[in-house]
C-alpha positions in Angstrom: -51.0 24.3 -24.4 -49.9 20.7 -23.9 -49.5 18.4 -26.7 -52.7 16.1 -27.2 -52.3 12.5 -26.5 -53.9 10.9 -29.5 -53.3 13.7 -32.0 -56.0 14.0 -35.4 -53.4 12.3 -37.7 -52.5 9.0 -35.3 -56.8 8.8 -34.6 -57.1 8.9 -38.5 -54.8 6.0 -38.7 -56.6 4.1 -36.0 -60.0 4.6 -36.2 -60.7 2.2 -39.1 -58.7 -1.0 -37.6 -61.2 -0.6 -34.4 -64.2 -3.2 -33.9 -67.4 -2.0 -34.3 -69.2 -1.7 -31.2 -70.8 -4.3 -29.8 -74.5 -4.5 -29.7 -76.5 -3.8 -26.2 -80.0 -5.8 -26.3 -80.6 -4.1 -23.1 -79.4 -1.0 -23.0 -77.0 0.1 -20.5 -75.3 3.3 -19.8 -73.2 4.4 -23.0 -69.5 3.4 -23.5 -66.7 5.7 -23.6 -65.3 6.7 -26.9 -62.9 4.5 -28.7 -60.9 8.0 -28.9 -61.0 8.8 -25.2 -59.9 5.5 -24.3 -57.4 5.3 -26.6 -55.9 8.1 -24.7 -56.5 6.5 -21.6 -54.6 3.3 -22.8 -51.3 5.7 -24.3 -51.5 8.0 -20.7 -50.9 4.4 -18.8 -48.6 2.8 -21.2 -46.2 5.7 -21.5 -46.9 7.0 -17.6 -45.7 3.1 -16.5 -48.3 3.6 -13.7 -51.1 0.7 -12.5 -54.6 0.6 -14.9 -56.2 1.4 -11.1 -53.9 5.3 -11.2 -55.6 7.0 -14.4 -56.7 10.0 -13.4 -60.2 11.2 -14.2 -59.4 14.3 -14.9 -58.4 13.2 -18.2 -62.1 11.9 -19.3 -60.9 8.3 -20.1 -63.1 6.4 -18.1 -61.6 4.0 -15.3 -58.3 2.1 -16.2 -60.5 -1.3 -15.8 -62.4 0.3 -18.7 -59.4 0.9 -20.7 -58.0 -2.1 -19.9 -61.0 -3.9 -21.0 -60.5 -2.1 -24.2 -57.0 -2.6 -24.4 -57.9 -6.5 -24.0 -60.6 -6.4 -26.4 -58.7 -4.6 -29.4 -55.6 -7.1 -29.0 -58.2 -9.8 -29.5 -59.8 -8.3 -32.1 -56.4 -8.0 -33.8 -56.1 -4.3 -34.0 -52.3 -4.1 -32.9 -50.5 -6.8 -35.4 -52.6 -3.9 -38.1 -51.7 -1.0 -36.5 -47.9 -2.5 -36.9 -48.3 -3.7 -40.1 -49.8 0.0 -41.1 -47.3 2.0 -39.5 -44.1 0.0 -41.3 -46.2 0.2 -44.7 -46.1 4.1 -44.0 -42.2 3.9 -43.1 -41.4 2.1 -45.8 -43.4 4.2 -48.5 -41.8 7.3 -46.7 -38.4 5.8 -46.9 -38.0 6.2 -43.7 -37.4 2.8 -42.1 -33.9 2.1 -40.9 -32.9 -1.6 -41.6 -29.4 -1.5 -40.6 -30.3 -1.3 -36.9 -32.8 -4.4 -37.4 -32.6 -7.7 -35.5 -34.1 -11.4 -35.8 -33.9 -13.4 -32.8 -35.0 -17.5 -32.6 -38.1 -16.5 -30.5 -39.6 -14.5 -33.3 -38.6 -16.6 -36.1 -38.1 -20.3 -35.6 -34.9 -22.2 -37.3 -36.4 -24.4 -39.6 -35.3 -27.8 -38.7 -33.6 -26.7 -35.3 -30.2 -28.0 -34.1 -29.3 -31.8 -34.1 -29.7 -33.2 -30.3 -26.2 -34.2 -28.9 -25.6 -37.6 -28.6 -26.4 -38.9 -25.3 -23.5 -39.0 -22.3 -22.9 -42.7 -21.0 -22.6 -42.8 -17.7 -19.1 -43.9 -15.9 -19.6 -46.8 -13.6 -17.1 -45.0 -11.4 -18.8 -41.7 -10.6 -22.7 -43.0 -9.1 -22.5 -42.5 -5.6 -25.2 -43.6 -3.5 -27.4 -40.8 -2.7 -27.5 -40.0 1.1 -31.1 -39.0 0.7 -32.4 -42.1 -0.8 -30.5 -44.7 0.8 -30.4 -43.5 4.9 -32.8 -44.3 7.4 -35.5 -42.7 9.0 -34.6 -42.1 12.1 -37.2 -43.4 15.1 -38.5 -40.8 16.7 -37.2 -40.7 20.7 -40.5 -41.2 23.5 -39.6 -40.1 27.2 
């Protein structure tokens, strides 16, 4: 039997950082499970394939619907917890490496930044006249 996608123990960690649905005032058909989409979301990720390939043999819904999801739980802030959660586990199961960890600019801003270079004068000698600018349009030949 294959390995399930989102296995008991990862749902148990996830379940509590999801929205709570939103209301329906009119009704509608129902949505699909957080759970089921979940798995939907993992099977694309991991597969590398388009949202528009999810099979529905896997009971996920469409990949727009899972995208939708997708969209709506990274708005909702579910992922930056999810991180957060995961490295608190690591870390209380002495399991995070921090030898192999990096810090680039892009993550974490140098405070201050470097000094801007002086500016370059410009040497009389080297401005050429630009052939662009300066020639003539040429008249266009009538015969």
């Amino acid at each position: 039997m294959a390995k399930p996608i989102v296995s008991d123990e990862l749902w148990a960690v996830v379940e509590p950082l999801l929205p709570p649905e939103p209301e329906k005032p009119r009704g509608g058909r129902p949505r699909i499970s957080n759970r089921d989409c979940l798995r939907g979301i993992i099977f694309v990720l991991r597969a590398s394939l388009p949202w528009s390939w999810l099979p529905p043999e896997l009971g996920c819904g469409s990949g727009t619907t899972c995208w939708r999801r997708l969209k709506e739980w990274h708005e909702a802030g579910v992922w930056k917890r999810l991180h957060q959660v995961l490295l608190e586990r690591l870390a209380d199961a002495d399991q995070l490496d921090w030898s192999r960890a990096s810090v680039d600019s892009f993550t974490v801003p140098a405070v201050g930044g470097a000094k801007k270079p002086a500016r370059i004068r410009r040497i009389e000698a080297n401005r050429a006249r630009s052939a662009i600018l300066w020639s003539k349009p040429r008249a266009s030949r009538s015969r």
